[in-house]
C-alpha positions as CSV (number, residue, x, y, z in Angstrom):
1,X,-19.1,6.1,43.2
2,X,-20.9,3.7,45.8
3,X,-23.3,1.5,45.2
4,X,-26.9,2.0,46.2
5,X,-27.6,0.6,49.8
6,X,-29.4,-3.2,49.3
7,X,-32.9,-2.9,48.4
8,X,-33.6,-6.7,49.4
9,X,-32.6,-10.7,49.4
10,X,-32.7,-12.5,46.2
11,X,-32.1,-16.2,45.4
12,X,-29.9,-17.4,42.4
13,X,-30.3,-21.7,42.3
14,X,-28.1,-22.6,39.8
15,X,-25.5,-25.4,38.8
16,X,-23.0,-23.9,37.1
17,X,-20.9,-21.7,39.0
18,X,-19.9,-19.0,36.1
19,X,-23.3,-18.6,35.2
20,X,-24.5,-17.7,38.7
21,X,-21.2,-15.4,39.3
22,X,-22.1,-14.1,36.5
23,X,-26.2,-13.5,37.5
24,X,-25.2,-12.9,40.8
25,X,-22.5,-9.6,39.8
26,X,-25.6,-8.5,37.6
27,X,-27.6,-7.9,40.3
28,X,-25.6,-7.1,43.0
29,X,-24.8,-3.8,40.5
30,X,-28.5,-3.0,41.3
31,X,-28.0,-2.6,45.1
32,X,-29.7,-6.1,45.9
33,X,-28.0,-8.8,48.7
34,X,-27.9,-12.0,46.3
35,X,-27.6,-15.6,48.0
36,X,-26.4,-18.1,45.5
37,X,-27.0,-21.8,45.8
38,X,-25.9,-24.6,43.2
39,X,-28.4,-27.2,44.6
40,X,-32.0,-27.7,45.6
41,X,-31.2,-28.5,48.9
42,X,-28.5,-25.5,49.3
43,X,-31.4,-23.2,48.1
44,X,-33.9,-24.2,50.7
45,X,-31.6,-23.6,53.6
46,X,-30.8,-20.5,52.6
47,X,-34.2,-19.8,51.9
48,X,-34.8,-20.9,56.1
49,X,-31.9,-18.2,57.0
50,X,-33.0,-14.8,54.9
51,X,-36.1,-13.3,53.9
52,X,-35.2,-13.7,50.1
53,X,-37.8,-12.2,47.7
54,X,-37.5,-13.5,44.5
55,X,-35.2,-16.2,43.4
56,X,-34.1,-17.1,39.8
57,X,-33.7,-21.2,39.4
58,X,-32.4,-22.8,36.8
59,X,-34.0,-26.0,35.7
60,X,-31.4,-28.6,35.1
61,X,-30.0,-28.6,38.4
62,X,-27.8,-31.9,40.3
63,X,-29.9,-32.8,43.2
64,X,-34.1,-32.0,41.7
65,X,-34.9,-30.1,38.9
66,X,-36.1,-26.6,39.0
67,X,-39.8,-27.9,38.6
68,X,-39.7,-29.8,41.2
69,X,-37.9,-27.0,43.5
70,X,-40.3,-24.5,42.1
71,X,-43.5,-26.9,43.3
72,X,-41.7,-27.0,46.9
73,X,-41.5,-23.7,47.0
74,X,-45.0,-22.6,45.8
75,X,-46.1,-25.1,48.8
76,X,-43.8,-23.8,51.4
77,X,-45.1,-20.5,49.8
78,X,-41.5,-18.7,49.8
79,X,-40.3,-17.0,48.2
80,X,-42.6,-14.7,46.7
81,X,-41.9,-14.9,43.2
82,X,-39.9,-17.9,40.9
83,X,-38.6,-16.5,37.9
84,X,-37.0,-20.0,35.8
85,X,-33.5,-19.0,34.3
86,X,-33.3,-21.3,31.5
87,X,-31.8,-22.0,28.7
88,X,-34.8,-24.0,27.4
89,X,-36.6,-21.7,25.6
90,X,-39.5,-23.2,23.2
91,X,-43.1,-21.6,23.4
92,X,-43.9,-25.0,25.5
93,X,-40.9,-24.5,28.0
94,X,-42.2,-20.9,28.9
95,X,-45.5,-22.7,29.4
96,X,-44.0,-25.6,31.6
97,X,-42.5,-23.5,33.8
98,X,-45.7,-20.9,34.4
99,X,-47.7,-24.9,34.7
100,X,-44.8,-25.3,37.2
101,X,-45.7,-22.7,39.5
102,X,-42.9,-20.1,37.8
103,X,-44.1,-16.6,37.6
104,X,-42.0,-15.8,34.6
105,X,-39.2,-17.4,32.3
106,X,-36.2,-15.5,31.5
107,X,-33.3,-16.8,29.0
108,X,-29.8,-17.4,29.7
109,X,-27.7,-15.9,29.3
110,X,-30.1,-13.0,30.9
111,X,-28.3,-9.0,30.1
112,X,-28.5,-7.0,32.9
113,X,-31.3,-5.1,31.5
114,X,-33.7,-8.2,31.9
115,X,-32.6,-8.8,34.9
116,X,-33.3,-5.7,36.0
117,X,-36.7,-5.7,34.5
118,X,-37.9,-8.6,35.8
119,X,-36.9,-7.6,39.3
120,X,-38.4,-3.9,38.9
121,X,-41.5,-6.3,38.0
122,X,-41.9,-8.5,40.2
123,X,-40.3,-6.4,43.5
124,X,-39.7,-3.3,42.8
125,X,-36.3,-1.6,42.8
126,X,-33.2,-0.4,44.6
């Protein structure tokens, strides 16, 4: 069996490596190109190279934290959607993140079937 031909470019900003693998495998089941980046800066280079439409971004990353790379992105206005993949998840994180300029807040570790919902979502699907 073959895997569906790539719908579109998403974004997975996060600094650990296994966990993004891991994100990253997820969704490249679905038929989607995924670009991963461990650091703010990584992310918005690749976000200057490929018309990625949604990205996932952790909030504790090394260089800025997802907040900060979420209110760069909302004023660069790319990519479409932020979805915060976070492991902080109190009523008041969810909030801080939409305050943030997220469009949603998803939990690690995220199954592929929110994954997949929140793409379908936001962007449609394969």
């Amino acid at each position: 069996m073959t895997a569906p031909p790539p719908h579109g470019e998403l974004l997975i900003v996060d600094g650990h490596p296994d966990l993004a693998e891991s994100v990253q495998l997820l969704l490249e089941s679905l038929g989607w190109v995924v670009h991963v980046a461990s650091d703010a800066a990584t992310a918005l280079t690749l976000l200057e190279r490929h018309p990625i439409e949604l990205a996932f971004i952790a909030i504790s990353l090394p260089d800025v934290d997802g907040y900060t790379l979420a209110g760069r992105l909302r004023t660069a206005q790319r990519p479409r959607v932020l979805i915060a993949l976070t492991g902080y998840g109190r009523a008041s994180d969810r909030q801080r993140a939409l305050d943030a300029g997220f469009d949603d807040h998803v939990l690690k570790p995220a199954t592929l079937a929110q994954l997949e919902a929140v793409v379908t979502r936001y962007v449609g699907s394969p």
